[in-house]
KELUMDREN-79245 format. One line per 4 residues: number of its first residue (from 1); for each residue x, y, z of N, C-alpha, C. Coordinates in Angstrom, 3 decimals. Atoms other than C-alpha are relative to their C-alpha. Example, Ala and Ser with C-alpha at 12.3 -4.5 7.8 and 13.67 -1.06 7.14 Angstrom:
1	0.890 -1.190 0.000 12.300 -4.500 7.800 0.900 1.200 0.000 ~ -0.820 -1.190 -0.060 13.670 -1.060 7.140 -0.770 1.090 0.730
This chain:
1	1.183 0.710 0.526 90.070 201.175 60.191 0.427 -1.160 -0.894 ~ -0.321 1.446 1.008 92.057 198.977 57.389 0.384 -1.270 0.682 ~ -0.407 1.717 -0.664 93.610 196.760 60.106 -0.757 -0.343 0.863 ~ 1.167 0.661 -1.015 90.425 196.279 61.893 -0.785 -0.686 -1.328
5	0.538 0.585 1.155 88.926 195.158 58.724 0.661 -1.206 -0.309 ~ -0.543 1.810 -0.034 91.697 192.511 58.395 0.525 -0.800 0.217 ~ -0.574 0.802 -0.912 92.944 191.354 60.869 -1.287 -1.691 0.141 ~ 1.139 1.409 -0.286 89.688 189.019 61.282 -0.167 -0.559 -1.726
9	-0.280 0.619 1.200 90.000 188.342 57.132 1.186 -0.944 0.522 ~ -0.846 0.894 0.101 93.144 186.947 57.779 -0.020 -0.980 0.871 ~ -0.531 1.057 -1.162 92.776 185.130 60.854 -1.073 -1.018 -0.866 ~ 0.894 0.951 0.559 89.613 183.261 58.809 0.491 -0.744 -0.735
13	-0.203 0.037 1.017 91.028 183.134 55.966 1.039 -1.787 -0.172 ~ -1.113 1.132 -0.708 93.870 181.005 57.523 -0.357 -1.368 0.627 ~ 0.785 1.815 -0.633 91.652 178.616 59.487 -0.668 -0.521 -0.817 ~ 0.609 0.517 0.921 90.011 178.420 56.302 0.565 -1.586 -0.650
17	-1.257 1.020 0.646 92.919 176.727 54.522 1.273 -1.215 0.764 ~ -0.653 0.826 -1.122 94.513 175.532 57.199 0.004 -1.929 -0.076 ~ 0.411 1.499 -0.318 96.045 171.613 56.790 0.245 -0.611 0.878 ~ -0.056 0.610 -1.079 95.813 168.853 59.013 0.894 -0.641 -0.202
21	-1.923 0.955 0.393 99.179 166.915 57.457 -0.591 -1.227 0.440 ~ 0.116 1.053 0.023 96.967 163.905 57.629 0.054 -0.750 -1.619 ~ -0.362 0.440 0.786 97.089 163.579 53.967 -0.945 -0.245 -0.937 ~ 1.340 0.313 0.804 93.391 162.730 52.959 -0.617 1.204 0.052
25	0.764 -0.653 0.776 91.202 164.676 51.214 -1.301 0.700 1.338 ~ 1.299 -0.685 -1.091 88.228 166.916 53.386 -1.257 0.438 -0.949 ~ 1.160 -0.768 1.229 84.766 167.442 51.638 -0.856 0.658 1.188 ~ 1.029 -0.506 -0.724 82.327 169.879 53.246 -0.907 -0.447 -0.293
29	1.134 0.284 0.025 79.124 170.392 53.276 -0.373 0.643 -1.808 ~ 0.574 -0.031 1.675 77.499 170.604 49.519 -0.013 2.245 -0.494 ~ 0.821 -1.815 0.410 76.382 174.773 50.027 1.529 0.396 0.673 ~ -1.362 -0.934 -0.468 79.858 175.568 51.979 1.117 0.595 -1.155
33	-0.958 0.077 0.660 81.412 175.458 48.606 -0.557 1.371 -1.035 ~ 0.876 -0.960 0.154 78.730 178.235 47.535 0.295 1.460 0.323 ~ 0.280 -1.111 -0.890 78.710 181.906 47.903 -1.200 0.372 0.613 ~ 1.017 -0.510 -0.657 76.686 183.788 50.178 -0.713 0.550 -0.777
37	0.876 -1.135 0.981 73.979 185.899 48.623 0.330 1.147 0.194 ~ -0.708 -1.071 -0.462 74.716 189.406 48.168 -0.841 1.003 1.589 ~ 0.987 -0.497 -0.951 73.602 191.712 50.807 -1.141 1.291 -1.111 ~ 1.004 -0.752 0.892 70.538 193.886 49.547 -0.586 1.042 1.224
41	0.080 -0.780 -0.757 69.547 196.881 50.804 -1.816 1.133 -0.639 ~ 1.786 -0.596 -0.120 65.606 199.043 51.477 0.498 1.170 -1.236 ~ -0.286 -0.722 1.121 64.910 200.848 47.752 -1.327 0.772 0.170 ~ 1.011 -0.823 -0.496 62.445 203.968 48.228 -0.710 0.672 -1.410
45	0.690 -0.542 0.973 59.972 204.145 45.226 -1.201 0.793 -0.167 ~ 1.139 -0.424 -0.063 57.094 206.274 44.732 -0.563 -0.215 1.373 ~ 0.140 0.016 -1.371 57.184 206.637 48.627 -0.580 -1.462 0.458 ~ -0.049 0.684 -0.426 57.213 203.431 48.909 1.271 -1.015 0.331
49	-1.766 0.957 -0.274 60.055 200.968 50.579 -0.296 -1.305 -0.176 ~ -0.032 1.518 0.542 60.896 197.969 48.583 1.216 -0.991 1.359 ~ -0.938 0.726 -0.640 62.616 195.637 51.396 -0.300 -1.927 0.006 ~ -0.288 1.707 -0.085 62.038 191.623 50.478 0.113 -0.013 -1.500
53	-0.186 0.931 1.368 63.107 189.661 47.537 -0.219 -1.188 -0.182 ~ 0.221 1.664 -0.017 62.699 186.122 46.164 0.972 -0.247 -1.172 ~ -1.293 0.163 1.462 65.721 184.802 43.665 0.172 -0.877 -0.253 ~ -0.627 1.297 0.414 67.476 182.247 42.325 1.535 0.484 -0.862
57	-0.985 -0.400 0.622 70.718 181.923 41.192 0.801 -1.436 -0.222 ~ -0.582 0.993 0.628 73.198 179.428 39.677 1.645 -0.386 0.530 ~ -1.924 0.204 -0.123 77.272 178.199 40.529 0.359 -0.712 -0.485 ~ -0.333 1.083 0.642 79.180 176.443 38.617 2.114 0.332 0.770
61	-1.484 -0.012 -0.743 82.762 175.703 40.514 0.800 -1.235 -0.141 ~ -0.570 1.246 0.234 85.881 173.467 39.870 -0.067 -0.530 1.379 ~ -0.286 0.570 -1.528 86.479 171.340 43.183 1.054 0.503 0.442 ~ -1.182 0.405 -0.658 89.327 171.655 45.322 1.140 -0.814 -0.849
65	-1.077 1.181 0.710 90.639 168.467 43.643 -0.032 -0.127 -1.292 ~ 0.065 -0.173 1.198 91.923 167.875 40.444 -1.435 -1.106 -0.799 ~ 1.043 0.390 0.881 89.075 167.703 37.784 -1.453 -0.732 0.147 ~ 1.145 0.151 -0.271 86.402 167.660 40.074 -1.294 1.479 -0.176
69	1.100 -0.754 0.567 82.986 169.839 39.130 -1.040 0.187 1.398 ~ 1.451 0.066 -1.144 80.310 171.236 41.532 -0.532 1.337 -1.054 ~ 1.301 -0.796 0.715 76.980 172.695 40.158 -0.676 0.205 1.146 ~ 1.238 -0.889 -0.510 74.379 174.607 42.204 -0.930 0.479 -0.005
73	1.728 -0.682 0.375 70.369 175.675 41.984 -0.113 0.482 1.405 ~ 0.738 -0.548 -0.974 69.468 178.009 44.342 -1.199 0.836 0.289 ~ 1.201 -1.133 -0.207 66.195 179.735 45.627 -0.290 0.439 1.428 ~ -0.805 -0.708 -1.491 66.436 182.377 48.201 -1.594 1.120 0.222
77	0.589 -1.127 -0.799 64.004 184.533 50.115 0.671 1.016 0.649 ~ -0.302 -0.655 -1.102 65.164 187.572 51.982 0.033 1.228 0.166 ~ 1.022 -1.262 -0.810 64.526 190.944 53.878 1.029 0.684 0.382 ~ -1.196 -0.695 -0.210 66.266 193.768 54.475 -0.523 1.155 0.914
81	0.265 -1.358 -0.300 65.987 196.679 57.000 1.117 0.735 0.446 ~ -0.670 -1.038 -0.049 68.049 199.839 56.156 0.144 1.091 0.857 ~ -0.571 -1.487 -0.696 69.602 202.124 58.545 0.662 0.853 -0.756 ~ -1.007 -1.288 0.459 71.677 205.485 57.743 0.903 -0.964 0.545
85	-1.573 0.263 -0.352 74.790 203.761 59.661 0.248 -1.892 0.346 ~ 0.092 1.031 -0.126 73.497 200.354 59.777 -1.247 -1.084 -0.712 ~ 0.957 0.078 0.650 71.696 197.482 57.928 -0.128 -1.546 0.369 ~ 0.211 1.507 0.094 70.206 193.697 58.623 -0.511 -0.474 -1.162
89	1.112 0.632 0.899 69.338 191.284 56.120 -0.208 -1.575 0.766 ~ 0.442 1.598 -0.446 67.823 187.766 57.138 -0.640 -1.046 -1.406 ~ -0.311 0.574 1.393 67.861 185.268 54.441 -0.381 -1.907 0.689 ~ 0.892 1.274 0.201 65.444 181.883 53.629 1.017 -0.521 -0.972
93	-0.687 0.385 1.249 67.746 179.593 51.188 -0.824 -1.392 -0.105 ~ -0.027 1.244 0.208 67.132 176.174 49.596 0.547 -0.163 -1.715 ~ -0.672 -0.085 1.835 69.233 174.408 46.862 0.227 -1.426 -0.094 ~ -0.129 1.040 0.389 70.078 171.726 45.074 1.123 -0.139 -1.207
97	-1.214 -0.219 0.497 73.306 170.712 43.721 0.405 -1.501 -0.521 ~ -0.611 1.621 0.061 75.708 167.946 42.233 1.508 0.377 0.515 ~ -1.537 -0.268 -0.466 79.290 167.131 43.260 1.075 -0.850 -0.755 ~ -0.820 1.293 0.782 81.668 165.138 40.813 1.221 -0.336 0.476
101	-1.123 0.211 -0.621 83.798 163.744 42.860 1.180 -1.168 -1.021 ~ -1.135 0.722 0.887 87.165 161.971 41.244 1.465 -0.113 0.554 ~ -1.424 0.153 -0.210 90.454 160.686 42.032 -0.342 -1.254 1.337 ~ 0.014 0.594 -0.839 89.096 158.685 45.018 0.846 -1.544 0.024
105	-0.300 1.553 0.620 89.159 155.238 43.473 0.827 -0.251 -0.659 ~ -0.808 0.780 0.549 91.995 153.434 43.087 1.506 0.839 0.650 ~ -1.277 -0.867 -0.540 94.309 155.949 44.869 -0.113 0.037 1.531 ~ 0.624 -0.081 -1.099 92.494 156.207 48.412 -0.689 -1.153 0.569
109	0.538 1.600 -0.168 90.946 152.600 48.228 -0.509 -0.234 -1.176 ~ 0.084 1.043 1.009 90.598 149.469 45.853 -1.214 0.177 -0.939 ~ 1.236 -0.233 0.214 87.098 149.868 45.730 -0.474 1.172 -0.885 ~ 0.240 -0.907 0.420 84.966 151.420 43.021 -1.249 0.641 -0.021
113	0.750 -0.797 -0.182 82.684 153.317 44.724 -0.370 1.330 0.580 ~ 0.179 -2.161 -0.462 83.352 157.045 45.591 -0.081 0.817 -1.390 ~ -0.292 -0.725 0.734 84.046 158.315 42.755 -1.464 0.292 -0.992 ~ 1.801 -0.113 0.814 80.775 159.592 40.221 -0.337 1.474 0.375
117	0.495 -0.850 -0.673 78.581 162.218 40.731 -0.910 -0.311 0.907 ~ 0.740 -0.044 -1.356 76.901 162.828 44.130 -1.070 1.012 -0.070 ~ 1.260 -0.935 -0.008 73.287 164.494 44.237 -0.075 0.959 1.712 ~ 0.341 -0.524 -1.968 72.817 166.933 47.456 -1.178 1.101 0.073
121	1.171 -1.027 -0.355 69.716 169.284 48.950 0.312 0.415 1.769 ~ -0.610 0.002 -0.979 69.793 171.099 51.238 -1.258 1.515 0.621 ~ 0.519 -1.191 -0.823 68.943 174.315 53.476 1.115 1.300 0.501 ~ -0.489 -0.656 -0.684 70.063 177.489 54.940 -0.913 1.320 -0.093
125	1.055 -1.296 -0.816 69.139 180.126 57.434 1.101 0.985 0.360 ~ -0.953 -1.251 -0.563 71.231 183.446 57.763 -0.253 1.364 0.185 ~ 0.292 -1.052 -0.518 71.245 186.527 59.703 1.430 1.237 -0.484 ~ -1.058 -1.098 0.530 73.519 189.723 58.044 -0.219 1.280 0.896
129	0.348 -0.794 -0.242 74.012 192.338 60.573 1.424 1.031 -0.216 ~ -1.051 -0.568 0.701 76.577 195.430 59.401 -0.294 1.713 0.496 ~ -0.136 -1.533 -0.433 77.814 198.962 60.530 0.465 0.973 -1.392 ~ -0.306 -0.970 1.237 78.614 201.710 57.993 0.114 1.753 0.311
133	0.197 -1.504 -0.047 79.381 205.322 57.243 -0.489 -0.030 -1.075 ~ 1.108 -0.051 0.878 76.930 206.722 55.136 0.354 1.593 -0.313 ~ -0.212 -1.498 0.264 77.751 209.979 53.100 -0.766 0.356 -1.358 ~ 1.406 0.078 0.968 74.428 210.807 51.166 -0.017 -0.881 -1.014
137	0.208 1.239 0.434 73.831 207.353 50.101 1.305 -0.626 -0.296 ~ -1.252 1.480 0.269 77.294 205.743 49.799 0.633 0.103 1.539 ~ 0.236 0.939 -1.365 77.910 203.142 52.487 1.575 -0.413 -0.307 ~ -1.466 1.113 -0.169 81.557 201.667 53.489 -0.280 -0.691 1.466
141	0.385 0.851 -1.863 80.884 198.890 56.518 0.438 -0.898 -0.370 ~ -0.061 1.819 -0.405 81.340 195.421 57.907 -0.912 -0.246 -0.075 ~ 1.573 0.591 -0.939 78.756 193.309 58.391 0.857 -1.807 0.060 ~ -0.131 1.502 -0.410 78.993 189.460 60.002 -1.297 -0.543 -0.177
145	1.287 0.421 0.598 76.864 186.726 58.849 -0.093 -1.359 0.525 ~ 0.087 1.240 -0.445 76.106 183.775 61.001 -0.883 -0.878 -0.647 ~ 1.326 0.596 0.998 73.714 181.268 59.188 0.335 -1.297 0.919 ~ 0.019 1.589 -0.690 72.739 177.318 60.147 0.165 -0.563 -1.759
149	-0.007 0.176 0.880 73.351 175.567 57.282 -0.397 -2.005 0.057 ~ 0.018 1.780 -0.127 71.883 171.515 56.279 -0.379 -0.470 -1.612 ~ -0.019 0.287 1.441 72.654 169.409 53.877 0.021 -1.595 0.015 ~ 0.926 1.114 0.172 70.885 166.269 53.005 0.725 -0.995 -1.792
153	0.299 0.680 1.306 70.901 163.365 50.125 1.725 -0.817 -0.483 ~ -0.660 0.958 0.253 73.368 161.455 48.281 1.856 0.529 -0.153 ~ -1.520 -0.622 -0.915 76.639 163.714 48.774 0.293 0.059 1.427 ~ -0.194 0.365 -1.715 75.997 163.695 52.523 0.343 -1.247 0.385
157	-0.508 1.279 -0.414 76.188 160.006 52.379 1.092 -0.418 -0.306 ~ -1.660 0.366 -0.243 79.393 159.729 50.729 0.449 0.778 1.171 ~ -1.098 -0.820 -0.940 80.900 162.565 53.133 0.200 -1.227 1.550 ~ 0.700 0.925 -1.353 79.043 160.189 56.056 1.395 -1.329 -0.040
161	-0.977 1.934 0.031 80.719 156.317 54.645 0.925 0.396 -0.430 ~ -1.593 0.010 0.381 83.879 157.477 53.192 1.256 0.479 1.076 ~ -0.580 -0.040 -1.300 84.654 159.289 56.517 0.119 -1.233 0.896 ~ 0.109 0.874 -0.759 83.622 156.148 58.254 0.833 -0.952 -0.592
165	-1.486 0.652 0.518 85.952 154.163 55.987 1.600 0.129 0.085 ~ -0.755 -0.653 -0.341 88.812 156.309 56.842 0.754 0.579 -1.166 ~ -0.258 -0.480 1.429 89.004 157.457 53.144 0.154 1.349 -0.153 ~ -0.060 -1.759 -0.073 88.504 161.059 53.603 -0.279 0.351 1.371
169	0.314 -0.141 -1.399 88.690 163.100 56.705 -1.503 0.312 0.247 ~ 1.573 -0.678 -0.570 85.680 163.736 59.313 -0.268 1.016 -0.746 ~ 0.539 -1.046 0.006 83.639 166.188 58.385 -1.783 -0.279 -1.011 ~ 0.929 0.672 0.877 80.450 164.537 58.025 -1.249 1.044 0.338
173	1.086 -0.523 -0.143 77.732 166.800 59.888 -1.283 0.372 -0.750 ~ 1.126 -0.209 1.000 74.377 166.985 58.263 0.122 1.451 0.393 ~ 0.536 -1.049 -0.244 74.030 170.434 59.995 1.609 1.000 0.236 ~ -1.229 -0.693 -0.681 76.719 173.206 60.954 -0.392 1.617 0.081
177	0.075 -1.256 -0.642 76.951 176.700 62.315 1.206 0.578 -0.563 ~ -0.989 -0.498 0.134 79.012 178.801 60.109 0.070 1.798 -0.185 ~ -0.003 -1.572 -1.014 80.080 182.591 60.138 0.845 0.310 -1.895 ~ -0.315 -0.816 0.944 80.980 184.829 57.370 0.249 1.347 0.461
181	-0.307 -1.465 -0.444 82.733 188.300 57.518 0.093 0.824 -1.164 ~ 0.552 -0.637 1.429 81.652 190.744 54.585 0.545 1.406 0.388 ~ -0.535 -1.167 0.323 83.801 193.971 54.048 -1.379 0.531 -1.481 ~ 1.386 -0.871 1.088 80.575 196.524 51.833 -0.024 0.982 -0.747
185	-0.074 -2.108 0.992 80.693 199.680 49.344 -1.553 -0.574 -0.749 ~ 0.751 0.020 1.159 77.553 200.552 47.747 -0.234 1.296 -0.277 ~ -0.174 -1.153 0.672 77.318 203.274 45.482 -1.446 0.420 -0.575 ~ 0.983 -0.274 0.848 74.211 205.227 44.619 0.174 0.412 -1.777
189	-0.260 -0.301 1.325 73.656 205.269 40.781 -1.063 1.031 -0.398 ~ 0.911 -1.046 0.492 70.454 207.104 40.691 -1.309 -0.155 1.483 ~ 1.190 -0.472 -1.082 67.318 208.167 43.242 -0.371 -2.146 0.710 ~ 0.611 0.981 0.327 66.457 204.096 42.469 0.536 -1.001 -0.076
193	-0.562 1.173 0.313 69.293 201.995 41.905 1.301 0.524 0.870 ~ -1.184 -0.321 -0.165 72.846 201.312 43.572 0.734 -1.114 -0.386 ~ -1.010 1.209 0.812 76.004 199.082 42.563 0.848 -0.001 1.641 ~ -0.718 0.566 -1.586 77.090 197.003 45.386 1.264 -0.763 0.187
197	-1.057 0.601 0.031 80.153 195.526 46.122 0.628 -0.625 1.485 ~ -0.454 0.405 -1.149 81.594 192.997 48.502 0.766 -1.177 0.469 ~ -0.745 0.830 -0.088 83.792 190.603 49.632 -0.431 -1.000 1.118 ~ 0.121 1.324 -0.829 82.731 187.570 51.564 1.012 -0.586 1.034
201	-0.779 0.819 -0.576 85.162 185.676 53.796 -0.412 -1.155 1.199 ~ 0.764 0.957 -1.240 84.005 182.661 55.781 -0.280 -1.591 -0.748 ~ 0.618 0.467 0.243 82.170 179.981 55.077 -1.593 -0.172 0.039 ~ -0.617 0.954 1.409 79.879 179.041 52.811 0.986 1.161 -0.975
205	-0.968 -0.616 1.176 82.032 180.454 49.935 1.622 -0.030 0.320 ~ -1.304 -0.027 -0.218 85.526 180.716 51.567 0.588 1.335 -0.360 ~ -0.100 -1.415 0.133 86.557 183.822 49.659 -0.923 0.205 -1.296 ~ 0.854 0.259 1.046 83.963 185.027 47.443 -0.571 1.436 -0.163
209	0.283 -1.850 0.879 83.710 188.798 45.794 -1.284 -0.186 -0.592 ~ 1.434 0.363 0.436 80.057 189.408 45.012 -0.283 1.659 -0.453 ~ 0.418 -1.495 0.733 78.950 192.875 42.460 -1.045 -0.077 -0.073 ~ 1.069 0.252 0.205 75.346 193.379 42.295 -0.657 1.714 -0.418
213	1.123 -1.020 0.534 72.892 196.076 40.708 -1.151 0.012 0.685 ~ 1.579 0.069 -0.954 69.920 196.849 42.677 -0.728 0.844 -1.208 ~ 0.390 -0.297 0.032 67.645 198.515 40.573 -1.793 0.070 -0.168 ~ 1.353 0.660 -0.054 63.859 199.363 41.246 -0.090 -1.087 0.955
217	0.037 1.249 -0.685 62.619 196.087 42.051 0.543 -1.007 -0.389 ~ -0.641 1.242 0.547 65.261 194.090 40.598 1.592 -0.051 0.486 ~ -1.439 -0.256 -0.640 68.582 192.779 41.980 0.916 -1.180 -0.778 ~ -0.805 0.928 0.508 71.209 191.274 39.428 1.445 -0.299 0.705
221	-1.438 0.413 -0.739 74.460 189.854 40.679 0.424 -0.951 -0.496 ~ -1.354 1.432 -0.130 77.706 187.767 40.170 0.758 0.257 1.073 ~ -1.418 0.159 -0.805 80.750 186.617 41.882 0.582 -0.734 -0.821 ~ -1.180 0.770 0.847 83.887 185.064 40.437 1.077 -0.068 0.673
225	-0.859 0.412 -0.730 86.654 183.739 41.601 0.896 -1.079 -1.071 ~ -1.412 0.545 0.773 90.184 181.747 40.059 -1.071 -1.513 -0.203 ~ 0.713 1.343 0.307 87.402 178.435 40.554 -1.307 0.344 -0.590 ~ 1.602 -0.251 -0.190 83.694 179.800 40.929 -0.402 0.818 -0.691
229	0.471 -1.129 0.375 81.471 181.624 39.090 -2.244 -0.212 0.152 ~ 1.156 -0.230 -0.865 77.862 182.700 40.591 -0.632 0.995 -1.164 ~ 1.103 -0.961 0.939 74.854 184.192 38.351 -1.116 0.094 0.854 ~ 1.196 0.742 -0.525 71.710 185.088 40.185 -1.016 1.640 -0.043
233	1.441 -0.510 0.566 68.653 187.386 40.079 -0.889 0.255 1.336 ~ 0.553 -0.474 -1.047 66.568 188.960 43.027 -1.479 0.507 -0.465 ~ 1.664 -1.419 0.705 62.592 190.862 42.281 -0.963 -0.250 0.889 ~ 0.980 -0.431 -1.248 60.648 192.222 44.612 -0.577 -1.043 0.605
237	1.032 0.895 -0.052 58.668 189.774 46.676 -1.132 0.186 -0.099 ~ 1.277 -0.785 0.543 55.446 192.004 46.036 -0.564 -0.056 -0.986 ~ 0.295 -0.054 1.494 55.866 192.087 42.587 -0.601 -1.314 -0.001 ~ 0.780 1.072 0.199 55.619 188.589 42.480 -1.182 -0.669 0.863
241	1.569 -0.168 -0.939 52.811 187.890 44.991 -0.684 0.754 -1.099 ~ 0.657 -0.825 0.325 51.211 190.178 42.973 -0.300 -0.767 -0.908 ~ 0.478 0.765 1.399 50.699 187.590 40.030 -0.507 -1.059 0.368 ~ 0.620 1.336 -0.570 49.492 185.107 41.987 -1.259 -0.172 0.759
């Protein structure tokens, strides 16, 4: 079971990082630099099953390059239905971010206009589907996470003209199709709550460890990482409907 688990980490992991020995710089897309949301799983209260949320959450990450900054606003919809040995979630995103890009100018071309911060918005749509053993409520599984991901506004246009300048490599796509592979433990803490744990690998995030608290109708979570660090917040979507 461990080297079926990572054999496909590593092979990602690798094409992740993987360089092209052309020499210039590669910027993604604005949310690739993002973790995923955690996965969330059906909570059974007063015979009733809590399965959607609505959240928001925050990133604050160095760049890639030296003494560059990326910030993140996100607000997330998404739905969960729990099996015993298996579980989907499907997931609404939209966010809005900056990107401080630096070093461009004056090292990469004459010109001084890459460098600054870059505004970006954006979208994403992802599907989490995941196997598990289940031994009265604690879960060890995979799950894979394909999503569409688009990203709009004034970081897309540098990625767009600086590629077209031959300043930084391709990689301009407003849209892309990317894939995530999520190793899962979650641990019941009580009838009501569990502590989740999981490791990301893919893109968006690249590698990106994510702990979260479910309890009730509330779902706190981080991730952290040697660059990144992720705050964010989940509650019922009922609850809130319910005030409105």
């Amino acid at each position: 079971m461990k080297q079926i688990i990572m054999f496909p980490l590593i092979l990602i992991s690798s094409f992740l990082f993987m360089g092209n020995g052309c020499g210039l710089r590669t910027y993604y897309q604005l949310i690739a630099y993002d973790s995923p949301t955690p996965i969330v799983f059906e909570v059974k209260m007063d015979s009733v099953r809590t399965n959607a949320f609505a959240g928001i959450d925050y990133m604050y990450m160095n760049g890639y390059h030296e003494n560059e900054k990326i910030n993140i606003v996100r607000l997330n919809y998404q739905t969960t239905n729990t099996g015993k040995f298996n579980l989907s979630n499907f997931s609404l995103q939209a966010f809005y971010g900056t990107y401080f890009v630096k070093g461009i100018d004056g090292k990469y071309t004459s010109d001084s206009v890459y460098d600054g911060i870059k505004s970006g918005y954006g979208a994403r749509v992802s599907y989490t589907g995941g196997l598990n053993f289940n031994i009265k409520g604690f879960r060890l599984g995979i799950g894979i996470e394909p999503s569409v991901n688009f990203d709009f506004g004034e970081y897309s246009h540098f990625r767009i003209n600086a590629a077209r300048e031959r300043v930084i490599e391709r990689n301009a796509d407003f849209i892309k199709l990317n894939l995530n592979i999520i190793p899962y433990v979650s641990i019941p803490v009580s009838e009501n709550s569990l502590i989740n744990m999981q490791m990301n690998v893919g893109i968006p995030g690249f590698i990106s460890p994510i702990i979260s608290l479910q309890i009730d109708n509330q779902i706190f979570w981080t991730g952290y990482n040697e660059d990144r660090m992720n705050f964010g917040l989940m509650v019922n979507f009922d609850t809130i409907r319910s005030n409105f």
